[in-house]
C-alpha positions as CSV (number, residue, x, y, z in Angstrom):
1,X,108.7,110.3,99.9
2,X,112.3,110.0,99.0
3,X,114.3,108.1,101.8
4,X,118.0,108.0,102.3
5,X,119.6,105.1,104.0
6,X,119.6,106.5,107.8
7,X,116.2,106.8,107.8
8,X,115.5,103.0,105.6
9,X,117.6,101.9,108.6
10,X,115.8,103.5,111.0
11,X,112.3,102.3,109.7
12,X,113.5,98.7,109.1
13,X,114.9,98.2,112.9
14,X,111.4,99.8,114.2
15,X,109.6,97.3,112.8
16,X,112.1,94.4,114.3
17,X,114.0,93.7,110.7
18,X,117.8,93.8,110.3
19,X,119.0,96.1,107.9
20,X,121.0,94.7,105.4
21,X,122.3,96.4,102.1
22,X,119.3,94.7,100.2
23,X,116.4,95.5,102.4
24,X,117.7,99.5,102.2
25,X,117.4,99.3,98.4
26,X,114.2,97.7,98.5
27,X,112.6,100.2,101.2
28,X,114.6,102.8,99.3
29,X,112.6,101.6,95.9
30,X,109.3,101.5,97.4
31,X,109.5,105.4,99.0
32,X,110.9,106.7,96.0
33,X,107.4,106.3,94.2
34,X,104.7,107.2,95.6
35,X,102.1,104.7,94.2
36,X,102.1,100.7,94.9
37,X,104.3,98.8,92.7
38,X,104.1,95.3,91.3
39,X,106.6,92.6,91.5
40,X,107.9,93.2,87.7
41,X,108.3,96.9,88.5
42,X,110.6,96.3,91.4
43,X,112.7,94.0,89.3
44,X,112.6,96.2,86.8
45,X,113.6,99.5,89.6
46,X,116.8,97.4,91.2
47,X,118.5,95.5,89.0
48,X,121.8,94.7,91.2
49,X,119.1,92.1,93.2
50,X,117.4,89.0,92.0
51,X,113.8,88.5,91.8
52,X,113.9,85.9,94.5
53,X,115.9,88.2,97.1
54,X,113.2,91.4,96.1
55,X,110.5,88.6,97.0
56,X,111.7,87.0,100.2
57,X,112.3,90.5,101.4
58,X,108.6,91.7,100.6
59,X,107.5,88.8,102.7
60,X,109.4,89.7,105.6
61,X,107.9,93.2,105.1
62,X,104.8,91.8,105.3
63,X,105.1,89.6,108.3
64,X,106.5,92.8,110.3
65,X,103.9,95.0,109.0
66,X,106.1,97.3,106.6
67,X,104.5,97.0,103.3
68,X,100.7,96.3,102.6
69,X,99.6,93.7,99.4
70,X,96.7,94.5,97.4
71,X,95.2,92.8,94.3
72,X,95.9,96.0,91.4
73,X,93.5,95.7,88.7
74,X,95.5,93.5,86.6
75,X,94.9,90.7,89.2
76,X,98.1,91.1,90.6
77,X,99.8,92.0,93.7
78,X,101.4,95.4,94.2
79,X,103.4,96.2,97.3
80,X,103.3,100.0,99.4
81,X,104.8,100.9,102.2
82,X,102.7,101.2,105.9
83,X,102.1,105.0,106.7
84,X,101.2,103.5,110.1
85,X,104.2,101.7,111.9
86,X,102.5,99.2,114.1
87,X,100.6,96.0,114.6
88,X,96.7,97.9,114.5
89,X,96.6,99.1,110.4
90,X,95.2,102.3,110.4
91,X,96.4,103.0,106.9
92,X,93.9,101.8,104.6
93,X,92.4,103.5,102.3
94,X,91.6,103.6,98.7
95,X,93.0,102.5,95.5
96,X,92.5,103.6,92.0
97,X,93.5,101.6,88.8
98,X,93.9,103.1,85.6
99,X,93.0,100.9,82.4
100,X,94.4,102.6,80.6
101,X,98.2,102.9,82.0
102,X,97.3,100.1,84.4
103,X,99.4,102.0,87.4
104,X,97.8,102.1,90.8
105,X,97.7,105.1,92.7
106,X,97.3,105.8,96.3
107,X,94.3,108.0,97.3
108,X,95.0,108.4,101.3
109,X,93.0,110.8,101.7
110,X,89.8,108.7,101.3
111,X,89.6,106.6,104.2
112,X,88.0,103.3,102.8
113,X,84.0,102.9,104.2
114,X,83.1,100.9,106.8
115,X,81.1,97.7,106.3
116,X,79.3,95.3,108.4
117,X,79.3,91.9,108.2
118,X,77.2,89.6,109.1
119,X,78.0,87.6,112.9
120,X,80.1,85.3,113.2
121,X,82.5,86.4,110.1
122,X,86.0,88.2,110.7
123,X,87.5,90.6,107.9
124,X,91.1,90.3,108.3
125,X,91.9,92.6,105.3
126,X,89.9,94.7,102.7
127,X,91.0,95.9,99.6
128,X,89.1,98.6,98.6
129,X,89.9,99.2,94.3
130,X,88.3,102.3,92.1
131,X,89.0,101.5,88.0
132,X,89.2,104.0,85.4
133,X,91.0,106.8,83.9
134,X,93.7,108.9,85.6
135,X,94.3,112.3,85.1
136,X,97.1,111.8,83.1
137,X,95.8,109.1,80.6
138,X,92.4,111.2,80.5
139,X,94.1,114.2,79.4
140,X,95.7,112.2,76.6
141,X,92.7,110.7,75.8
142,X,91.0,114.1,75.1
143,X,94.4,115.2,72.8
144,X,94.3,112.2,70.8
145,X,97.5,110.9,71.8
């Protein structure tokens, strides 16, 4: 979903978060690609803001339910922006993890299974991750390349 700034204004003062010049680049970053991204790919995406400013703005994110965290298949986080813009998450659903170009991708159109729990226990979050081969890498894989 590519974003311009009105609308990375827009979405940032919904969720209770002043806009600033580096919070629109960020949001900006994270529609642009439609996948989760890791830290290193951020820093890697906008280079006029430091790693410690891309940080403490994924944080806030996080607080004011803007951007989800997941564990990728590498063991490390990646960040996605909410579909759903409010305090109950109904936008979880599943992940797949290449090995072999070790991206994440999105699948929202598999919601992620329900599963109960035993009494007592609350589940706060679920991370729900598929690993193998994507399209892409598959068809490569069958070339030779």
């Amino acid at each position: 979903m590519i974003m311009d700034e009105k609308r990375s204004e827009h979405l940032l003062q919904s969720h209770g978060i002043r806009p600033t010049a580096n919070r629109i680049v960020i949001i900006k970053a994270l529609a642009d690609i439609d996948r989760p991204l890791s830290m290193a790919e951020l820093e890697a995406k906008i280079l006029t803001i430091d790693k410690s400013g891309i940080y403490r703005s994924l944080m806030l994110f996080k607080q004011h339910h803007l951007v989800h965290t997941l564990e990728d298949g590498r063991g490390e986080m990646v960040y996605e922006l909410c579909r759903s813009h409010g305090e109950d998450d109904d936008d979880r659903h599943v992940h797949f993890f290449c090995e072999h170009c070790r991206q994440t991708f999105c699948m929202e159109e598999i919601a992620i299974p329900q599963v109960a729990v035993r009494e007592g226990f609350i589940v706060n979050t679920v991370n729900y991750m598929l690993k193998g081969i994507c399209p892409n890498c598959a068809k490569r894989i069958a070339l030779g390349k």
